[in-house]
PDB file with SEQRES, HELIX, SHEET and CRYST1 records, atoms N, CA, C and O in Angstrom:
SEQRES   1 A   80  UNK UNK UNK UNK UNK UNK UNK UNK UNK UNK UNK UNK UNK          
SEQRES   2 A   80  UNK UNK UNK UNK UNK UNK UNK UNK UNK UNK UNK UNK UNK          
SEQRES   3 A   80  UNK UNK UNK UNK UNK UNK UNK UNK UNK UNK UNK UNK UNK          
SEQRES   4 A   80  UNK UNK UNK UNK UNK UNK UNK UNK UNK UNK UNK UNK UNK          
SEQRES   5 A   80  UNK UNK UNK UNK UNK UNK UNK UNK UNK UNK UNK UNK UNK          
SEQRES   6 A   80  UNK UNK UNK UNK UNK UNK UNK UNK UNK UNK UNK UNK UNK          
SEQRES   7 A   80  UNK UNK                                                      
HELIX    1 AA1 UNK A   21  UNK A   31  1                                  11    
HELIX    2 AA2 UNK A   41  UNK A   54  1                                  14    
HELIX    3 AA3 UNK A   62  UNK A   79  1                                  18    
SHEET    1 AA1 2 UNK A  11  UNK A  13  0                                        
SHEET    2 AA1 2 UNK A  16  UNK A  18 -1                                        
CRYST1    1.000    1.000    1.000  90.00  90.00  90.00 P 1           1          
ATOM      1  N   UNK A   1      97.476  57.797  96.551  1.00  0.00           N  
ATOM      2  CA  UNK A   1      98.220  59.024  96.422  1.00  0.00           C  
ATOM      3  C   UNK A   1      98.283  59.715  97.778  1.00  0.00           C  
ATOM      4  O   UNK A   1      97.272  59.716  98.479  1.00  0.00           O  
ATOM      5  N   UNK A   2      99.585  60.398  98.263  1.00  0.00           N  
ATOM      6  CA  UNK A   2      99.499  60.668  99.247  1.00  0.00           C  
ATOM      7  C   UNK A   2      99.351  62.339  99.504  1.00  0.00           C  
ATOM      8  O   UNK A   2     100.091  62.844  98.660  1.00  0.00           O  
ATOM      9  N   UNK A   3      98.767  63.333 100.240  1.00  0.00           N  
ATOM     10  CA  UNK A   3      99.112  64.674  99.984  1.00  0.00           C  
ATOM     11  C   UNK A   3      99.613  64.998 101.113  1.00  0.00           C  
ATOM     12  O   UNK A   3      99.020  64.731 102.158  1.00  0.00           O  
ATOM     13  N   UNK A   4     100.910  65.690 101.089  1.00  0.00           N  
ATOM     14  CA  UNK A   4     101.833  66.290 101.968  1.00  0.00           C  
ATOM     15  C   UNK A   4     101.184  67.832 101.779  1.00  0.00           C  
ATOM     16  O   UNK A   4     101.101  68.643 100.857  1.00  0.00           O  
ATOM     17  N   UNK A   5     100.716  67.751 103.392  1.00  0.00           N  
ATOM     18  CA  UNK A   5     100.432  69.420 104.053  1.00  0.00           C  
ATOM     19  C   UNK A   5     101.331  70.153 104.969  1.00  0.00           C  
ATOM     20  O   UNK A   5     101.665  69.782 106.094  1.00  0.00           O  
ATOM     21  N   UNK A   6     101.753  71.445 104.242  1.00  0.00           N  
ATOM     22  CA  UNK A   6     102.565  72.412 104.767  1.00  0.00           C  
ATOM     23  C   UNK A   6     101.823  73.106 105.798  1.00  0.00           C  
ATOM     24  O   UNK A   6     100.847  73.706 105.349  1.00  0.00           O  
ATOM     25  N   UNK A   7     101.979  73.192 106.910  1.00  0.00           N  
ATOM     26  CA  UNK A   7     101.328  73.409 108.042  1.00  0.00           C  
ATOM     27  C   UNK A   7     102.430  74.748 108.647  1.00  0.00           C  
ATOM     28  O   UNK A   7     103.125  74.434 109.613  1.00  0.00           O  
ATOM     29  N   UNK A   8     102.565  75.998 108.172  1.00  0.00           N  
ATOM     30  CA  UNK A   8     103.646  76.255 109.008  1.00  0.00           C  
ATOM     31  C   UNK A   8     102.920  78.068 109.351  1.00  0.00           C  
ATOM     32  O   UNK A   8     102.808  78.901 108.452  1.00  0.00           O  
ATOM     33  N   UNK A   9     102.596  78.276 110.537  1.00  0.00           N  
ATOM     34  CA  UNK A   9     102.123  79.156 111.461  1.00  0.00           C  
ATOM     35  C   UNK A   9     102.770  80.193 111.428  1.00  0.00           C  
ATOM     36  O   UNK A   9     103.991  80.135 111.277  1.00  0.00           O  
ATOM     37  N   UNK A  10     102.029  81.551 111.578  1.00  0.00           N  
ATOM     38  CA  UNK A  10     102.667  82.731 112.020  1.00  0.00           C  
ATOM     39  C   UNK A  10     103.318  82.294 113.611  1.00  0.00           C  
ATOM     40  O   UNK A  10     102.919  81.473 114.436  1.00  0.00           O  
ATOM     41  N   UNK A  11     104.425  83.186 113.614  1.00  0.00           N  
ATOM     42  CA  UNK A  11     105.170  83.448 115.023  1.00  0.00           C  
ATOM     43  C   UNK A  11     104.623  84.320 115.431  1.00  0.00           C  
ATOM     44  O   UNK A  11     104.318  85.237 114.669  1.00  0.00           O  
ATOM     45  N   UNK A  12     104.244  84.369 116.986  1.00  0.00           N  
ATOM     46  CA  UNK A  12     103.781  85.481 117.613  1.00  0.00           C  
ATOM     47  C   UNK A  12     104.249  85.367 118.861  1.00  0.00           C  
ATOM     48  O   UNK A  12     103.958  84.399 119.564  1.00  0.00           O  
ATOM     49  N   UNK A  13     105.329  86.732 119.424  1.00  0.00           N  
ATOM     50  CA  UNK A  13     105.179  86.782 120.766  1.00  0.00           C  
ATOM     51  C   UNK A  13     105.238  87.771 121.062  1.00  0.00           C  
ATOM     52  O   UNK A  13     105.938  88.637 120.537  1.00  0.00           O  
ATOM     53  N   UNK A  14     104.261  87.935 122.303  1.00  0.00           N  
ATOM     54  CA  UNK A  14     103.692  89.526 122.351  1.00  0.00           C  
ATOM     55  C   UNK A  14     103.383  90.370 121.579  1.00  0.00           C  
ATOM     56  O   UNK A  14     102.174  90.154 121.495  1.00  0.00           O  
ATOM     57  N   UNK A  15     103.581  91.177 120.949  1.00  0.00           N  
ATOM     58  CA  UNK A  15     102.562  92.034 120.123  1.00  0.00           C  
ATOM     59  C   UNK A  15     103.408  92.513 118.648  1.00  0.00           C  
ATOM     60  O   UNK A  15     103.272  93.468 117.883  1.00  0.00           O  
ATOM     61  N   UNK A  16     104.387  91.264 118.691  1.00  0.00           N  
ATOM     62  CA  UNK A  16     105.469  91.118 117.642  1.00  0.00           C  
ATOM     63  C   UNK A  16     105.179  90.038 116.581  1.00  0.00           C  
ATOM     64  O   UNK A  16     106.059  89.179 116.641  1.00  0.00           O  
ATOM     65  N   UNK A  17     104.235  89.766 115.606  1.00  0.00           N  
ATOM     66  CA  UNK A  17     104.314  88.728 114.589  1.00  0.00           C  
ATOM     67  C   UNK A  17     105.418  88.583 113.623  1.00  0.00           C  
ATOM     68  O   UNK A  17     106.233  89.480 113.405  1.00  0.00           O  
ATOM     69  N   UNK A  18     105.420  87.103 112.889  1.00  0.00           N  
ATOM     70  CA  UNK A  18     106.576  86.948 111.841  1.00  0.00           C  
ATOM     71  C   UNK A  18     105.750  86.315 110.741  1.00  0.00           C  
ATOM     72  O   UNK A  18     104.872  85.677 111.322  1.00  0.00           O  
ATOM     73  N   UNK A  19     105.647  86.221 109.789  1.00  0.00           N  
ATOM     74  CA  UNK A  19     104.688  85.848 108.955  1.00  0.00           C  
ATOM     75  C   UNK A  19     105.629  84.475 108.169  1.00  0.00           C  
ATOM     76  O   UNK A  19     106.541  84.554 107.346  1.00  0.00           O  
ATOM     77  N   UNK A  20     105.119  83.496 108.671  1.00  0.00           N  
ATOM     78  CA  UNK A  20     106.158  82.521 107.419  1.00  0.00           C  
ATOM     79  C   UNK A  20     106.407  83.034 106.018  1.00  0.00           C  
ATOM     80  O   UNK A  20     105.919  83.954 105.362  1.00  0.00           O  
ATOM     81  N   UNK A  21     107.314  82.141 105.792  1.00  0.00           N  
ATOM     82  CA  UNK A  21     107.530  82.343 104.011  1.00  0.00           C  
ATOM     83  C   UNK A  21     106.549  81.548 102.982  1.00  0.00           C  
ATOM     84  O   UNK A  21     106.332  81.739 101.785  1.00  0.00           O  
ATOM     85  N   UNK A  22     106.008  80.525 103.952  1.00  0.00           N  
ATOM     86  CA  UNK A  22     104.883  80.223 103.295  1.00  0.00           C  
ATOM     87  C   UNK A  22     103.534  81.276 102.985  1.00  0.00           C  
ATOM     88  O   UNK A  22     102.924  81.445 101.930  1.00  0.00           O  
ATOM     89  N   UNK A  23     103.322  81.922 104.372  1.00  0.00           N  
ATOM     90  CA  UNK A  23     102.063  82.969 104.456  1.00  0.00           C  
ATOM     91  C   UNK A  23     102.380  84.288 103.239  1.00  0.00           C  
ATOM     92  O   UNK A  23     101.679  84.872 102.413  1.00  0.00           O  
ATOM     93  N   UNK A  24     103.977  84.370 103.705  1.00  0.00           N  
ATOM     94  CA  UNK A  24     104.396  85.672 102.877  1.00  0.00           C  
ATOM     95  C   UNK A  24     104.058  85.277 100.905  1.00  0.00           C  
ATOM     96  O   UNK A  24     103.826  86.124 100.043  1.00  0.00           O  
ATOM     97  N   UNK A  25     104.156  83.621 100.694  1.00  0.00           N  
ATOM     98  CA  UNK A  25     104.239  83.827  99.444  1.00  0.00           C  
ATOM     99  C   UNK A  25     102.568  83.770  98.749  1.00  0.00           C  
ATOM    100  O   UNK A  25     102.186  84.284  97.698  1.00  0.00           O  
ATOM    101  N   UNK A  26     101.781  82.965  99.739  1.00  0.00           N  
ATOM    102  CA  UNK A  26     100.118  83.088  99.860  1.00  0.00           C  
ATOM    103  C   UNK A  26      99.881  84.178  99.465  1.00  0.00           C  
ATOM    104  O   UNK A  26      99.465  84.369  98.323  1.00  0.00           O  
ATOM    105  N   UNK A  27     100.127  85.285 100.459  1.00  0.00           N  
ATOM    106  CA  UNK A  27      99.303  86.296 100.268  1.00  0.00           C  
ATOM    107  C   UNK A  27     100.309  86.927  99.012  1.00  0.00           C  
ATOM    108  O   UNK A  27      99.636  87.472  98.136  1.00  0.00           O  
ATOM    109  N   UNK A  28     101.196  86.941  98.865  1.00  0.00           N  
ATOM    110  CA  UNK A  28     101.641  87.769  97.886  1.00  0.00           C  
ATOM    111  C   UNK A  28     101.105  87.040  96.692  1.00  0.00           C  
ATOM    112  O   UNK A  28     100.940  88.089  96.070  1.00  0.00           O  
ATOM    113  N   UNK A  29     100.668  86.068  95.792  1.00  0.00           N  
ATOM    114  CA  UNK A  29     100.295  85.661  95.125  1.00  0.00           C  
ATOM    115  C   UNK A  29      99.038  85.660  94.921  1.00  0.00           C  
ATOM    116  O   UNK A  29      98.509  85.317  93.863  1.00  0.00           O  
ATOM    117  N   UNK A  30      98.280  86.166  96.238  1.00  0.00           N  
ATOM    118  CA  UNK A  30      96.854  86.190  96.193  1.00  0.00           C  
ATOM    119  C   UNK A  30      96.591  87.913  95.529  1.00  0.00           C  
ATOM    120  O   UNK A  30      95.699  88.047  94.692  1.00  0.00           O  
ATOM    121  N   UNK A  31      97.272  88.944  95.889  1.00  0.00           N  
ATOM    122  CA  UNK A  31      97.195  89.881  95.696  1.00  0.00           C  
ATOM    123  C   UNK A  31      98.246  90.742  95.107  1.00  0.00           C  
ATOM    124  O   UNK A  31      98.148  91.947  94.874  1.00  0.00           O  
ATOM    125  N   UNK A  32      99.679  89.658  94.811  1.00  0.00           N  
ATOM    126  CA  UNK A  32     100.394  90.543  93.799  1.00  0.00           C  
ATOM    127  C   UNK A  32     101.238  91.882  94.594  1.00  0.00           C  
ATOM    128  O   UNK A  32     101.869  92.789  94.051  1.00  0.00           O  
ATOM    129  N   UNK A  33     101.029  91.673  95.871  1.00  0.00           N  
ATOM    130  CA  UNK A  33     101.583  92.753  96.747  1.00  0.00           C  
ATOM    131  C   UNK A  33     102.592  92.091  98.179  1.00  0.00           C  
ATOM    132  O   UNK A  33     102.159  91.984  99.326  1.00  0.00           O  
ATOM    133  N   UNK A  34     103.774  91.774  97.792  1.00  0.00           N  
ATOM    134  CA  UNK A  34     104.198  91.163  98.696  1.00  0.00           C  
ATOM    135  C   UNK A  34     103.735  92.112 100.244  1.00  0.00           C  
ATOM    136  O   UNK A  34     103.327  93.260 100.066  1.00  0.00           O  
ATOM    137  N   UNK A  35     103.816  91.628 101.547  1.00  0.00           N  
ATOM    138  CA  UNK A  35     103.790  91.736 102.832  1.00  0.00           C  
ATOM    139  C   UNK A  35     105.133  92.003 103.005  1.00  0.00           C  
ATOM    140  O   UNK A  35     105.943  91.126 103.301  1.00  0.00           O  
ATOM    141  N   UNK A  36     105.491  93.471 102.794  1.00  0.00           N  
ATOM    142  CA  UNK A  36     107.041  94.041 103.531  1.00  0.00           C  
ATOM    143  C   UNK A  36     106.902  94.608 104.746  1.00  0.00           C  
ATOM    144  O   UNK A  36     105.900  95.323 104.766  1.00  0.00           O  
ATOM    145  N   UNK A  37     107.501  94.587 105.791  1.00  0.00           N  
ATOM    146  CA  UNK A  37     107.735  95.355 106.941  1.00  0.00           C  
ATOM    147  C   UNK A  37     106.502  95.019 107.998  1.00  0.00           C  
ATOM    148  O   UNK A  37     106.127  95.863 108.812  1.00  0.00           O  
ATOM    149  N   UNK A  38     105.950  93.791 107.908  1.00  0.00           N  
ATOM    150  CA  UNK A  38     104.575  93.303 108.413  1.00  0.00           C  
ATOM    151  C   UNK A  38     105.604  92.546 109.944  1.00  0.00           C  
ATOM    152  O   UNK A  38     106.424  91.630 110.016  1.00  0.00           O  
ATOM    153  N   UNK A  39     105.013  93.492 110.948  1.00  0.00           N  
ATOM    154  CA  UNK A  39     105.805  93.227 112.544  1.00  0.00           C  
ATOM    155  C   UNK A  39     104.632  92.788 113.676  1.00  0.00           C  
ATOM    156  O   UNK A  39     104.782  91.928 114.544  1.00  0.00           O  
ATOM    157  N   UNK A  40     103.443  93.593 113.443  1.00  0.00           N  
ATOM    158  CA  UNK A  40     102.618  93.215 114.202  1.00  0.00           C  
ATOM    159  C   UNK A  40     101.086  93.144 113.263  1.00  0.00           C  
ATOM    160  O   UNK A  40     100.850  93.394 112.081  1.00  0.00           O  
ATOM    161  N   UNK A  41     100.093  92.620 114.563  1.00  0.00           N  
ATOM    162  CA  UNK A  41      98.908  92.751 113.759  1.00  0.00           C  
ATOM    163  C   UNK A  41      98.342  93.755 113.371  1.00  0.00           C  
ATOM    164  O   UNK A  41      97.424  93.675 112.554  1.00  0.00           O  
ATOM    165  N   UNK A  42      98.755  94.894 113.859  1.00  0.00           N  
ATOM    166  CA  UNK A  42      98.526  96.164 113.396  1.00  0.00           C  
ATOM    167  C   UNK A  42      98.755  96.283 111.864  1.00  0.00           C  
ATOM    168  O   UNK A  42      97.922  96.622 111.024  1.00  0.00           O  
ATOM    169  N   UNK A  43     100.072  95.931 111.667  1.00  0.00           N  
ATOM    170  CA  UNK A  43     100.817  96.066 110.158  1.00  0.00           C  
ATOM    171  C   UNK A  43      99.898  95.014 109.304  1.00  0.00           C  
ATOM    172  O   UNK A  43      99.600  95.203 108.125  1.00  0.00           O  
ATOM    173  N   UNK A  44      99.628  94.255 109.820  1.00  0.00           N  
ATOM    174  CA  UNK A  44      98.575  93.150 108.936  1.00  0.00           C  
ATOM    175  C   UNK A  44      97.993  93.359 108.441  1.00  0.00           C  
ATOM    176  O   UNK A  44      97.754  93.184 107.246  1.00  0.00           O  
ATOM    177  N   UNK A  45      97.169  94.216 109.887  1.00  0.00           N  
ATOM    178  CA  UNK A  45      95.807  94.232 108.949  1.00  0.00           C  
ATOM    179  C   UNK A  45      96.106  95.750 108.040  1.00  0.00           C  
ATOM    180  O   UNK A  45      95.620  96.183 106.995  1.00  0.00           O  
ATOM    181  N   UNK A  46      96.882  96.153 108.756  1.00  0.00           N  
ATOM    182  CA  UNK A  46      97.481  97.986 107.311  1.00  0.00           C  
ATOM    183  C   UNK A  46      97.437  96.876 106.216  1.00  0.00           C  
ATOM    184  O   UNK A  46      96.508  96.908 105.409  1.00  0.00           O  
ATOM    185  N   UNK A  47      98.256  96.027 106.147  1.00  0.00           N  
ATOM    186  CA  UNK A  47      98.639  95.802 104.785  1.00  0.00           C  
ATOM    187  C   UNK A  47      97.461  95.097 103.972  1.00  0.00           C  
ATOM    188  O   UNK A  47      97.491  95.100 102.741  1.00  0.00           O  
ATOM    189  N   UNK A  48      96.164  94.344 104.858  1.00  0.00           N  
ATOM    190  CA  UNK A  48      95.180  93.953 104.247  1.00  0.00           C  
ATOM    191  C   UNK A  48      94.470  94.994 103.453  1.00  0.00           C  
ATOM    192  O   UNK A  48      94.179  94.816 102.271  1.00  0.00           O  
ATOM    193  N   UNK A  49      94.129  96.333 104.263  1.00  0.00           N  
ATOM    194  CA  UNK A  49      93.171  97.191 103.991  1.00  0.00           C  
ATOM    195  C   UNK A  49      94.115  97.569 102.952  1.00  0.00           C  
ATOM    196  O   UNK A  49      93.449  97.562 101.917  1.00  0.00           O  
ATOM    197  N   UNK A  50      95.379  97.913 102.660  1.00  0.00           N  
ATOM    198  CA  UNK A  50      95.718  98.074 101.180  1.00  0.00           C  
ATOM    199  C   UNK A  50      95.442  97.682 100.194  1.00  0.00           C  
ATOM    200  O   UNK A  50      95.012  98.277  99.206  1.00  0.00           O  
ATOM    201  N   UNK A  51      95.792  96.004 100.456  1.00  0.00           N  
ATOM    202  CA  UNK A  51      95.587  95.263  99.091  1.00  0.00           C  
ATOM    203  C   UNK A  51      94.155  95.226  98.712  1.00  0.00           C  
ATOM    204  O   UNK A  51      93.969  94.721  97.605  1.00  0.00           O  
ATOM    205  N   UNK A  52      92.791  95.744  99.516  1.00  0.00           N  
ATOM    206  CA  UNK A  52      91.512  95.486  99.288  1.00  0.00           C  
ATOM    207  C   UNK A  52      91.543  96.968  98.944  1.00  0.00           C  
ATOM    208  O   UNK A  52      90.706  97.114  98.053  1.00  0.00           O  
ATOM    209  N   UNK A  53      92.034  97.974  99.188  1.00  0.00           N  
ATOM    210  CA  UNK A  53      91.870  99.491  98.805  1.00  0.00           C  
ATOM    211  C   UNK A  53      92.316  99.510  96.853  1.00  0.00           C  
ATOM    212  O   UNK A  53      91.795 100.223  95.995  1.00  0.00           O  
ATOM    213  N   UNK A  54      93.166  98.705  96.712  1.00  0.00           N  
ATOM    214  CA  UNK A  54      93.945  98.683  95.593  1.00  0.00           C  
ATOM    215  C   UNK A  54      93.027  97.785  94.903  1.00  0.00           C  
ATOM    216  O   UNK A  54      92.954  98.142  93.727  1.00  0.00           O  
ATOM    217  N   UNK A  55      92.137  96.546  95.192  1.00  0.00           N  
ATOM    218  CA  UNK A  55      91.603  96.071  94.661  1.00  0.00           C  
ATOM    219  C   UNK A  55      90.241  96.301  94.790  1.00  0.00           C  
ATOM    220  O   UNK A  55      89.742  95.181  94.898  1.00  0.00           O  
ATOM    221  N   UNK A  56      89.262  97.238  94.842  1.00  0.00           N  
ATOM    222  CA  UNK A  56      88.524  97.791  95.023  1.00  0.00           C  
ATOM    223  C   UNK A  56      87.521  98.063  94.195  1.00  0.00           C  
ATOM    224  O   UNK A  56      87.551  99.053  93.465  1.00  0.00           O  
ATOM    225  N   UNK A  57      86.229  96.967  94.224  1.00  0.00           N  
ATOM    226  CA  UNK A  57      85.302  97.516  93.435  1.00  0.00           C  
ATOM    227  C   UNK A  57      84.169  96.386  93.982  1.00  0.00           C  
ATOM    228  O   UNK A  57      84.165  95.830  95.080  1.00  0.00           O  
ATOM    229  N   UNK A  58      83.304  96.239  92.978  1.00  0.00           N  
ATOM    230  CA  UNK A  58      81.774  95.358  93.711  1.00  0.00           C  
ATOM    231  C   UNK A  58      81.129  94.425  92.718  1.00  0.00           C  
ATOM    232  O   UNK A  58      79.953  94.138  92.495  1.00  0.00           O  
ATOM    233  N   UNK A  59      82.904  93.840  91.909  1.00  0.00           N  
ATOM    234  CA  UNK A  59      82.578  92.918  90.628  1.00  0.00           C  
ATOM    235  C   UNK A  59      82.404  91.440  91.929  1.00  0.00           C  
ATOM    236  O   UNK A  59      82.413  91.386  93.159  1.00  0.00           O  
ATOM    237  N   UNK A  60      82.293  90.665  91.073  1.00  0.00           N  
ATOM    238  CA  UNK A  60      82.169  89.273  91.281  1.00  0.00           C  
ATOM    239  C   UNK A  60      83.685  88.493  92.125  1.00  0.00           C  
ATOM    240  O   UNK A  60      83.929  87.886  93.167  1.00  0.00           O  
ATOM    241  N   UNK A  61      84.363  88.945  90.994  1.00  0.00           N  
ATOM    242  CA  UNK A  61      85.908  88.984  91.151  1.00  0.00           C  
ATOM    243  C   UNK A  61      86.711  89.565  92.182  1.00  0.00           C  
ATOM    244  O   UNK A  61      87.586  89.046  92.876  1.00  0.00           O  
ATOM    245  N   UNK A  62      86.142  91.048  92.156  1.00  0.00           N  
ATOM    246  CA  UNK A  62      86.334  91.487  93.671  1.00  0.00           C  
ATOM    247  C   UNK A  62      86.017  90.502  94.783  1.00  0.00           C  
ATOM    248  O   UNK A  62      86.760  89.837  95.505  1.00  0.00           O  
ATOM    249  N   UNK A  63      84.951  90.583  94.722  1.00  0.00           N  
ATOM    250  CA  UNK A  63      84.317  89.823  95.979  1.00  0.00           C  
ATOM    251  C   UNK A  63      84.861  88.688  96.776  1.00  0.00           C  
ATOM    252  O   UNK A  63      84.759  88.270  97.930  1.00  0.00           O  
ATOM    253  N   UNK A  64      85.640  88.281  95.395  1.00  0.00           N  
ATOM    254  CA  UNK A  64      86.066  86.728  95.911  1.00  0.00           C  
ATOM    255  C   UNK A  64      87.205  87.063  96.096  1.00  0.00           C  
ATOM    256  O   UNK A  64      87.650  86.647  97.165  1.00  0.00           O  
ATOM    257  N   UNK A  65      88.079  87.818  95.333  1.00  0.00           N  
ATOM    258  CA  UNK A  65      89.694  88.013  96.240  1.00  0.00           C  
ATOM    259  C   UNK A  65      89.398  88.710  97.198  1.00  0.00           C  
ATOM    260  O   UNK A  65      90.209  88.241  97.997  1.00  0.00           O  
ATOM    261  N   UNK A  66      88.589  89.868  98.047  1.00  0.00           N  
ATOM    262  CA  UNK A  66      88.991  90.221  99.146  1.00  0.00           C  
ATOM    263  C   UNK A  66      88.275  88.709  99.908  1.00  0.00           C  
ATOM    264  O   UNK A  66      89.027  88.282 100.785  1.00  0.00           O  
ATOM    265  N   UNK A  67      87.350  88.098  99.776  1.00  0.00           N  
ATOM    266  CA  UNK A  67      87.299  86.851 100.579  1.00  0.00           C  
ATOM    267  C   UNK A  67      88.682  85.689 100.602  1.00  0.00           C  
ATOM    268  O   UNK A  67      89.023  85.079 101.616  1.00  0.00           O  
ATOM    269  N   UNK A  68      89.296  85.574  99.361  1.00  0.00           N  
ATOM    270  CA  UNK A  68      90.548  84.983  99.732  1.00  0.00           C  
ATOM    271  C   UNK A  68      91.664  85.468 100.566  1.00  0.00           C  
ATOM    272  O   UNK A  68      92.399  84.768 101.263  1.00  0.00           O  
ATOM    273  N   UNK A  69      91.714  86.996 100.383  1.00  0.00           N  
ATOM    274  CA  UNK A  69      92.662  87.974 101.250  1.00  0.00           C  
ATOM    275  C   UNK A  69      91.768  87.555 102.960  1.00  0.00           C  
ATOM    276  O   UNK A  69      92.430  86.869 103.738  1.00  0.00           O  
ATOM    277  N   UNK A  70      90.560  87.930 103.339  1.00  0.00           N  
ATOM    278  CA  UNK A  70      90.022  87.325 104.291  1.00  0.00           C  
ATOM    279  C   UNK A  70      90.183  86.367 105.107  1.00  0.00           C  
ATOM    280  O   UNK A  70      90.130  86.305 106.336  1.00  0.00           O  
ATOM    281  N   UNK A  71      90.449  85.395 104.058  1.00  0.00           N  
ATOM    282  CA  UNK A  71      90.660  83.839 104.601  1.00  0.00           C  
ATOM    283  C   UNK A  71      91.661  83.773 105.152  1.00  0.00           C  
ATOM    284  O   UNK A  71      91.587  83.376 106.315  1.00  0.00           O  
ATOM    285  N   UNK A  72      92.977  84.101 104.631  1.00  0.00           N  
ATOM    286  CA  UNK A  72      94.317  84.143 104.666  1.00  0.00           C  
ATOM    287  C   UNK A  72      94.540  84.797 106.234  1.00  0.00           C  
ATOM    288  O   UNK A  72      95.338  84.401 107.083  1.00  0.00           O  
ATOM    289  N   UNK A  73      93.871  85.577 106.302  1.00  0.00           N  
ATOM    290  CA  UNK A  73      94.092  86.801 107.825  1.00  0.00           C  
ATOM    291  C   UNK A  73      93.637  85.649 108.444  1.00  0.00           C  
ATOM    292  O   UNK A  73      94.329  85.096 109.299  1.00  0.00           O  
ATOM    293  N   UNK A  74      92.185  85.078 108.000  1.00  0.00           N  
ATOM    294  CA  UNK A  74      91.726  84.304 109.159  1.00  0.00           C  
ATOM    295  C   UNK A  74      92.431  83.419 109.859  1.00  0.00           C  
ATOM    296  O   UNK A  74      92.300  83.182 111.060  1.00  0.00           O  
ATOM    297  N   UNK A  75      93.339  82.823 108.954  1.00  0.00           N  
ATOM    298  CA  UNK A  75      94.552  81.768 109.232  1.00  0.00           C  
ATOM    299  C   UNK A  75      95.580  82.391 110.036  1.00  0.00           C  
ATOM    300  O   UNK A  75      96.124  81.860 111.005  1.00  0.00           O  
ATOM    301  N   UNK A  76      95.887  83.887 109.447  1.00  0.00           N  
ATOM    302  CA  UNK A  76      96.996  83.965 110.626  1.00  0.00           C  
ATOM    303  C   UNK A  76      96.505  84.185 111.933  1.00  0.00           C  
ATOM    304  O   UNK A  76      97.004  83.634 112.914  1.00  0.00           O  
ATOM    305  N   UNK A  77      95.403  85.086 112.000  1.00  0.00           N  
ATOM    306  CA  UNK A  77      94.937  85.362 113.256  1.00  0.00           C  
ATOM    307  C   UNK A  77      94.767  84.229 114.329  1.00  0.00           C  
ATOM    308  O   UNK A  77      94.979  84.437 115.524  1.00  0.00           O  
ATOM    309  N   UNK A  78      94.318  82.852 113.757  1.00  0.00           N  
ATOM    310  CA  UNK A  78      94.109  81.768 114.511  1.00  0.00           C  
ATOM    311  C   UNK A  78      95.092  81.436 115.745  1.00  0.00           C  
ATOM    312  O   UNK A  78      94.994  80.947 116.871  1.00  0.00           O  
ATOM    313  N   UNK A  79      95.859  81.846 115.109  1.00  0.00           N  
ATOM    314  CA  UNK A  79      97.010  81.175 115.396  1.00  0.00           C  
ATOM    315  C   UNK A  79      97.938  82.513 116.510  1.00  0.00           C  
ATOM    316  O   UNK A  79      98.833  82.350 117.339  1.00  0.00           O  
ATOM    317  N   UNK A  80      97.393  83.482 116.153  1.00  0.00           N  
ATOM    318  CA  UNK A  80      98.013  84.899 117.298  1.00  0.00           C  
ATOM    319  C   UNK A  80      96.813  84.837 118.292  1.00  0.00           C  
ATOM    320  O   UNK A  80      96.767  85.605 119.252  1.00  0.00           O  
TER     321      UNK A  80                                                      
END                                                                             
């Protein structure tokens, strides 16, 4: 069996990001809050501290979506 990996990177030049449509549909599925108007890393991480403000508490469940929301940054950041 073979597995085909979608490999496709934030754009970054200069202090201007583009978030693929892959990243855009990640995180929106991770948190139910699409990424609108996300230009730089500034806006990123605004829009992280939302979706963890909105999801906000010190269940189990918590814990692990802001670590998936986490992960996700970690990926774009790699790459800016």
């Amino acid at each position: 069996m073979q597995v085909l990996s979608e490999t496709a990177f934030m754009i970054h030049l200069g202090h201007q990001i583009r978030l693929t449509r892959t990243e855009v549909e990640r995180f929106t599925k991770i948190t139910a809050i699409e990424p609108v108007g996300v230009c730089t890393l500034a806006d990123l991480e605004a829009y992280i501290a939302r979706c963890k403000a909105h999801y906000w508490g010190a269940s189990r469940e918590t814990q692990f979506l802001h670590w998936l929301i986490d992960r996700e940054m970690e990926t774009c950041r790699r790459v800016a």
